[in-house]
DOVEX-735855 format. One record per residue: residue in one letter; x, y, z of N, C-alpha, C, CB in turn. Coordinates in steps of 0.2 Angstrom, whole numbers, plus 5000, padded with zeros to 4 digits. Glycine has a CB too. Example, Ala and Ser with C-alpha at 12.3 -4.5 7.8 and 13.67 -1.06 7.14 Angstrom:
2
a506649725039506249785039506649845039505749785045
s506449895035506849955036506450005039507049975029
This chain:
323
x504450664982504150634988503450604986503950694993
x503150554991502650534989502050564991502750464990
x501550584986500750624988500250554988500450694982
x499850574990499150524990498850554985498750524996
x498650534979498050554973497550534972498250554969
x497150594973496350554972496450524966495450604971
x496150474967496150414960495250404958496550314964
x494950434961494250404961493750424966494250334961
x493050444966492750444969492150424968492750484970
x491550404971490950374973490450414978491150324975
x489650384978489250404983488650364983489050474983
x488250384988487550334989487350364993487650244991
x486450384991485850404994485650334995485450444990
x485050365000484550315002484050314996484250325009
x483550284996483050284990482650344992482750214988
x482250355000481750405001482150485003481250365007
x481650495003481650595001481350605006481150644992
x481550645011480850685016481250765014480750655027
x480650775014480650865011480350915019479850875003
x480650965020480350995023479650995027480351035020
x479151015020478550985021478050935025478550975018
x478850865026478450825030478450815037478450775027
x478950885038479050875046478550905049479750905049
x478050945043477250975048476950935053476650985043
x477250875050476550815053476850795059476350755048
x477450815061477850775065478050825072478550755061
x478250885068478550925072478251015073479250915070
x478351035077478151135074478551165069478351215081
x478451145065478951185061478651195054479751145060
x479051225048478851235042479251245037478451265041
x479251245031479751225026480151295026479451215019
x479951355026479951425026480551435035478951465027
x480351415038480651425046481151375044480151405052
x481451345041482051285040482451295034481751225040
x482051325029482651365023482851435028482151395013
x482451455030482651525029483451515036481851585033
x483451455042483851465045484351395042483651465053
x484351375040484851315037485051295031484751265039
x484451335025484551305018484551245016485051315017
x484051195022484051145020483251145017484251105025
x483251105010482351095007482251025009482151104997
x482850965008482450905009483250855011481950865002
x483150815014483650765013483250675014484250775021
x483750635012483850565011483750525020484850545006
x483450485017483250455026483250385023482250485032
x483650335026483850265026483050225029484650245032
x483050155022482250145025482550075030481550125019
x482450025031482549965037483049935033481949915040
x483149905026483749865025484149915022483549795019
x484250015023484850055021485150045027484850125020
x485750025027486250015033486750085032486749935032
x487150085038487950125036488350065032488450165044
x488350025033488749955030488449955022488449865035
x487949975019487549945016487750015009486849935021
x487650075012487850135008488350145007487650185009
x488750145013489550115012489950095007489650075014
x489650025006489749965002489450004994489149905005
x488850014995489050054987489150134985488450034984
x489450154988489950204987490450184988489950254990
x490850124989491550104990491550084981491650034995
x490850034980490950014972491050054967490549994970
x490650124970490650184964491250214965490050244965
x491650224969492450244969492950184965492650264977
x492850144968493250094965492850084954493150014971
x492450074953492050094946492450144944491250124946
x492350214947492850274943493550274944492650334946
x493750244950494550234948494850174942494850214956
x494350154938494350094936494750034939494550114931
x494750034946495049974951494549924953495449994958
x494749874954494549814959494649814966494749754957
x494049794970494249794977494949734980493549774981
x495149724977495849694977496349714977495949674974
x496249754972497049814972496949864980496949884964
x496449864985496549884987496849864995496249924986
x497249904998497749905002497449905010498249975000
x496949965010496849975017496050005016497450035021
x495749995020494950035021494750075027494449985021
x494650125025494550185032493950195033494950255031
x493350185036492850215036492650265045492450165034
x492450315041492250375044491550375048492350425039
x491550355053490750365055490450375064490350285053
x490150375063489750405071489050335074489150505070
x488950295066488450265066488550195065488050295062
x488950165066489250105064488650035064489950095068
x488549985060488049955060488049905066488049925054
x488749895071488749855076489149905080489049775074
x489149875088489749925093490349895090489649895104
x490349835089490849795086490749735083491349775089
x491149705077491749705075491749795071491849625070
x492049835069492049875063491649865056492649875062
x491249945056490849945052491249925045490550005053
x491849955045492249925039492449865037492649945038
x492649825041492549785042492049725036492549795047
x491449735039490849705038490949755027490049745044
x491149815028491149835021491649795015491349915023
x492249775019492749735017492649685015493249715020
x491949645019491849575017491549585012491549535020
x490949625012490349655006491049664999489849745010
x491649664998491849694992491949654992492249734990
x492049584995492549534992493449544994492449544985
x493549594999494149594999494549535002494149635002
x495049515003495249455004496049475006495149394998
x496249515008497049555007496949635012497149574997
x497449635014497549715016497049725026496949775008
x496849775028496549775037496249845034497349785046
x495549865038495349885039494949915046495349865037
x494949985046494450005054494050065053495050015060
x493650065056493250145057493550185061492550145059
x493450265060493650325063493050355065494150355060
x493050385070492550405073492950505076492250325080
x492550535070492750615073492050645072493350675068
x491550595071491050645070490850685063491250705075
x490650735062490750785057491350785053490650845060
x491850795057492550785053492750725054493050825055
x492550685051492850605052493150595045492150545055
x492550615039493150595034493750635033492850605027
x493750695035494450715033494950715040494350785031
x494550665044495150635050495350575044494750605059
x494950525040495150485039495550485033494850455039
x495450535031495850565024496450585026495550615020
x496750625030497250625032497650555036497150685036
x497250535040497650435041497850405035496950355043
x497650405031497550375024498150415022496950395020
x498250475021498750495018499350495022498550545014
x499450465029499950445034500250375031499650435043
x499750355029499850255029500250265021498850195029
x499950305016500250275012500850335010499850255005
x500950405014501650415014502050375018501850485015
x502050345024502450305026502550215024502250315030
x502150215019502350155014502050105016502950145013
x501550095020500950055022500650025018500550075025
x500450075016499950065008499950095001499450085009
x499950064997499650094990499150134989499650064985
x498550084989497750134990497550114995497150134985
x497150184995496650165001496050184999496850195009
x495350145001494850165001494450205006494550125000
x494450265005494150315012493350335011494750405013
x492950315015492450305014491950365021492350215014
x491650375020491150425026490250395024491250525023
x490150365028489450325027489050335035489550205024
x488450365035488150375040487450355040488150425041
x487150335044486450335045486050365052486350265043
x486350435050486050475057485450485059486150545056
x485050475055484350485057484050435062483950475051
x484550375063484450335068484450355075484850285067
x484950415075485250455082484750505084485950495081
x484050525080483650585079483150575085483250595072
x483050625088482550645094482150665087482650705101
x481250635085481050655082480650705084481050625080
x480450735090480150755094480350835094480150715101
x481250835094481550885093481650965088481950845093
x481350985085481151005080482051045080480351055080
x482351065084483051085083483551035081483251105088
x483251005080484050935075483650895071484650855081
x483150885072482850815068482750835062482150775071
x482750915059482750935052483150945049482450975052
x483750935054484550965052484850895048485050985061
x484650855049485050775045484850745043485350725047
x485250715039485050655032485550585034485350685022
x485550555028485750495027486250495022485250435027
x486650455021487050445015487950425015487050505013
x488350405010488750385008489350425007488550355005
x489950425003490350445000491050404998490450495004
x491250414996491950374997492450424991491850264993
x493050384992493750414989494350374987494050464993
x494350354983495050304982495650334982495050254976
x496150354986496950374986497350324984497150374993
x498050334979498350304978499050354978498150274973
x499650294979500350354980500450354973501050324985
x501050404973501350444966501850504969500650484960
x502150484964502950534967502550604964503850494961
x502850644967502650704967503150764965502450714973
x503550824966503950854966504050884974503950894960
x503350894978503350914985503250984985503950894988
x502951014980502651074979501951094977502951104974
x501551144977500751134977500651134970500251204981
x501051124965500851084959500651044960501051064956
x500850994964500850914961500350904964501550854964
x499950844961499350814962499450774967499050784956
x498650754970498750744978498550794985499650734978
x498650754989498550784996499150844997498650715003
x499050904999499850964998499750965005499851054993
x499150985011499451025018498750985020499651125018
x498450965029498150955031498151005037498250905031
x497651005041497651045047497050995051497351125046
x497250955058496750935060496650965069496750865058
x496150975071496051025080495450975084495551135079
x495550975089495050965094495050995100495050925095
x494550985103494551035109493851005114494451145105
x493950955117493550935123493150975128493850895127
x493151005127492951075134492151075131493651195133
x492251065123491751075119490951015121492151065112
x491150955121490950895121490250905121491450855125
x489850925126489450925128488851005124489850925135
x489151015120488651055115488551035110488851115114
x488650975107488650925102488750845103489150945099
x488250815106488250745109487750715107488350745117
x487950635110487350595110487350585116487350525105
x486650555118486650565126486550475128485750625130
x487050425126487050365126487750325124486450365123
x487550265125488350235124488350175127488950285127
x488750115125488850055129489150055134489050005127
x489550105137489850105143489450165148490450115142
x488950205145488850225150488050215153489150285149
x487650235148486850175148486650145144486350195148
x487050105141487050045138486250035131487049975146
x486550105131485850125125486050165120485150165127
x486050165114486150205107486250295107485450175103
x485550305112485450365113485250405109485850395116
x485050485108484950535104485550595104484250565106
x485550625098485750685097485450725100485650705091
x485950795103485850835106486250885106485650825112
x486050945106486651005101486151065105486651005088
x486751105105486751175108486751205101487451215113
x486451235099486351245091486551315091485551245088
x486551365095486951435095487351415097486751495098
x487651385102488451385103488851345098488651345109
x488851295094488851265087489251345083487951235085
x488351375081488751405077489251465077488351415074
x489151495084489551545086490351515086489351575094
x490451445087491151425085491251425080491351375087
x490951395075490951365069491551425063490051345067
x491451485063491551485057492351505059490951545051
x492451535065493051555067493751495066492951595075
x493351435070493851365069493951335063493551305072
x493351355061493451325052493951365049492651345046
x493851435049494451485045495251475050494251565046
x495251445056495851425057496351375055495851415061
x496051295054496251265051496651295043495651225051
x496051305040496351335034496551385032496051335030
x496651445037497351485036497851425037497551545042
x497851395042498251355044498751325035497751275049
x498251305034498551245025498751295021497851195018
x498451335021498751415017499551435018498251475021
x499551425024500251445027500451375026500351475036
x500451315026500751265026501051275016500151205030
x500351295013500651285006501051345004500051275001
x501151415006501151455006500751475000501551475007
x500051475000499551494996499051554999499151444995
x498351574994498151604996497351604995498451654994
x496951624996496051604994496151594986495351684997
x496551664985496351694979496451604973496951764978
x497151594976497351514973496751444973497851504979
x496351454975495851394975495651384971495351384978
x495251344967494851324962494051324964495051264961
x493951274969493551254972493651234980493351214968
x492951254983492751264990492351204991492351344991
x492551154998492051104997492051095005492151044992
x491551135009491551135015490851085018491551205018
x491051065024490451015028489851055025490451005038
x489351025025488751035023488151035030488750975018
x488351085036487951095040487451115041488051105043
x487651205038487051245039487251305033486851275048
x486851305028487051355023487351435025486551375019
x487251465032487651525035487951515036487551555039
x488051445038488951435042489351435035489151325048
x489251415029489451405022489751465020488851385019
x489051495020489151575017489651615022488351615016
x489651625028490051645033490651635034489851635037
x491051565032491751555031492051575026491851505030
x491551575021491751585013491851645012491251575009
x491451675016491651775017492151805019491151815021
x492351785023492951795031493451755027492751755040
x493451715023493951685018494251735012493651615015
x493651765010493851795005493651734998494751835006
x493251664998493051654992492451664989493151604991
x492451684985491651704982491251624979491751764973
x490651644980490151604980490051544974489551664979
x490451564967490451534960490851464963490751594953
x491551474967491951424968491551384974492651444969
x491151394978490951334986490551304982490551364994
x490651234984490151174982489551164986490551104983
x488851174986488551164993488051124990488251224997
x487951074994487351004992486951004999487750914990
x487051065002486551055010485851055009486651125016
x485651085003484851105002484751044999484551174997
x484950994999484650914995484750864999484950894988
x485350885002485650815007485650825015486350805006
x485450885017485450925025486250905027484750895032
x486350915032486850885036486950815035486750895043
x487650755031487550705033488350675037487250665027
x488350735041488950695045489850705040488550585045
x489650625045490650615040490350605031491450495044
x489850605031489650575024489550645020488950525023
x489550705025489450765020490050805015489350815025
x490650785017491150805013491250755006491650805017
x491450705006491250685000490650654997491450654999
x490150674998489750684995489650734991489350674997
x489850804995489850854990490350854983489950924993
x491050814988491450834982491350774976492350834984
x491050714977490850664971490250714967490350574976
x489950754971489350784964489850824961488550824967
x490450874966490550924961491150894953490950984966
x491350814955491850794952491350764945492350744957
x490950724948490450704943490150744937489950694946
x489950804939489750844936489950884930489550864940
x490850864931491250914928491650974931490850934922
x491151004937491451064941492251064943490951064947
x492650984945493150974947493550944943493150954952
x493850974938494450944935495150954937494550974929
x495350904932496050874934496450934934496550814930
x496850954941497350994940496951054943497551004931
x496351054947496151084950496251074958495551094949
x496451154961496851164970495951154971497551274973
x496051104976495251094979495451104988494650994977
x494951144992494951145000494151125004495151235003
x494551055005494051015012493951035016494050965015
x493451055020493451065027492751045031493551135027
x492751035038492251015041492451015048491950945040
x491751005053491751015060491250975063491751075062
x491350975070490950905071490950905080491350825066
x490650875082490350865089491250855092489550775090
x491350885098491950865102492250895104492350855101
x492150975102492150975096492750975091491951025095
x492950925087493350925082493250945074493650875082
x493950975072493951035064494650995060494251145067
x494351025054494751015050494851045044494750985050
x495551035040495651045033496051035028495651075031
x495750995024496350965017496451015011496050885012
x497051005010497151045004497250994999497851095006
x497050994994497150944989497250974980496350894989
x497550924976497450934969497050894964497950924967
x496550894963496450844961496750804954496050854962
């Protein structure tokens, strides 16, 4: 059968840092009162020429760089976002032209939080059904644009940033050996919508709007939906916790982290967490963690890896992968 195989990954920060610290000046709050409920010490904030188009663009390069490919060879471009640089045309789009592409279609997916691993699972539709050979699946946000800064309940919660992933096909045997995508799980549930929102839009007041989140009802859902999905892949692979390698969940709030992980049964040595450097960045939180843990040496070839994230809608999710 045919699997989708990571071929490559990539990422991109903005150049500036805001640390805890400098939301004294902004907001009631303090560095102490924001590790102690989120684990977050600083994240990346996009200055006027950081775009989502822009970080995008180079985390697309740095995946294609490590896959050792050219934007040529590739087939299809998926980008994952909440923050797109225009209402339209597609932010990927604009990212396509920035490679140089000249071949293949492109569009953004919009899940919010789980948007890359909505688009990672598209991706791996398009090329088991023989659309495509690679694809470039990218997660590029620039949330900080959406921030009530006034808000001291979200506006410390997000950052800025990139990711990407280059997929290609390869014949597999169709067992959780084989390298590649093995089992997905994706949920939503609209009843939600309204405890995770932006309070704006071009069809409804024709303005960008702010972030607004019920921040205990958030997390009262969070760790139960998360562990659904991924029993879910579990049963799909017939696997077990014990079977993983590595843990690489959204990057929201370090309790929700430690809390899945527990009720999962994985210990602490295998979860990837980049929330205390990067806070929340959206669809850009999942690969970003997994580009640092692949970079770094933590993910070798031939390692079982489990994505997972959640996100305003509220929609969830989870990949089961090899790398």
């Amino acid at each position: 059968m045919i699997r989708s195989v990571l071929r490559g990954v990539g990422s991109s920060l903005p150049r500036r840092i805001m640390k805890n610290a400098d939301f004294e000046g902004i907001v009631e709050t303090s560095d102490e009162w924001i590790v102690q409920r989120t684990g977050i010490r600083q994240r990346h904030i996009a200055s006027d020429d950081e775009t989502t188009a822009s970080l995008g663009e180079a985390a697309a390069r740095a995946a294609l760089a490590n896959a050792g490919l050219e934007a040529t060879d590739i087939d299809l471009v998926i980008l994952a976002t909440s923050t797109p640089n225009r209402t339209f045309p597609a932010t990927a789009v604009e990212i396509q032209k920035r490679l140089g592409m000249v071949r293949g279609f492109a569009f953004d997916m919009q899940a919010v939080c789980s948007g890359f691993l909505y688009a990672l699972t598209t991706a791996d539709l398009y090329i088991r059904g023989g659309m495509a050979k690679r694809v470039l699946v990218i997660g590029a946000e620039t949330f900080s644009r959406l921030l009530d800064w006034t808000d001291r309940t979200t506006c410390v919660l997000f950052g800025d940033g990139a990711g990407a992933v280059v997929l290609e096909a390869a014949e597999g045997e169709g067992t959780p050996a084989d390298r590649g995508i093995i089992a997905e799980s994706l949920r939503s549930d609209g009843t939600h919508c309204e405890k995770l929102y932006v309070d704006g839009g071009p069809s409804t007041t024709g303005t960008v709007g702010h972030l607004r989140m019920e921040g205990r009802e958030v997390f009262k859902h969070a760790v139960a939906m998360i562990t659904d999905v991924i029993e879910d892949v579990f049963g799909q692979a017939g696997i077990t916790a014990d079977d993983i390698d590595w843990f690489v969940p959204h990057q929201a709030n370090k309790r929700i982290i430690d809390g899945s992980a527990r009720k999962l049964g994985i210990p602490d040595e295998k979860v990837v967490v980049t929330v205390d450097r990067h806070g929340n960045t959206s669809a850009a939180s999942v690969p970003l963690a997994l580009t640092e843990a692949v970079t770094d040496g933590r993910i070798k070839p031939g390692d079982l890896v489990l994505l997972e994230a959640m996100g305003g809608g509220f929609t969830w999710g989870a990949v089961l992968l090899r790398f």
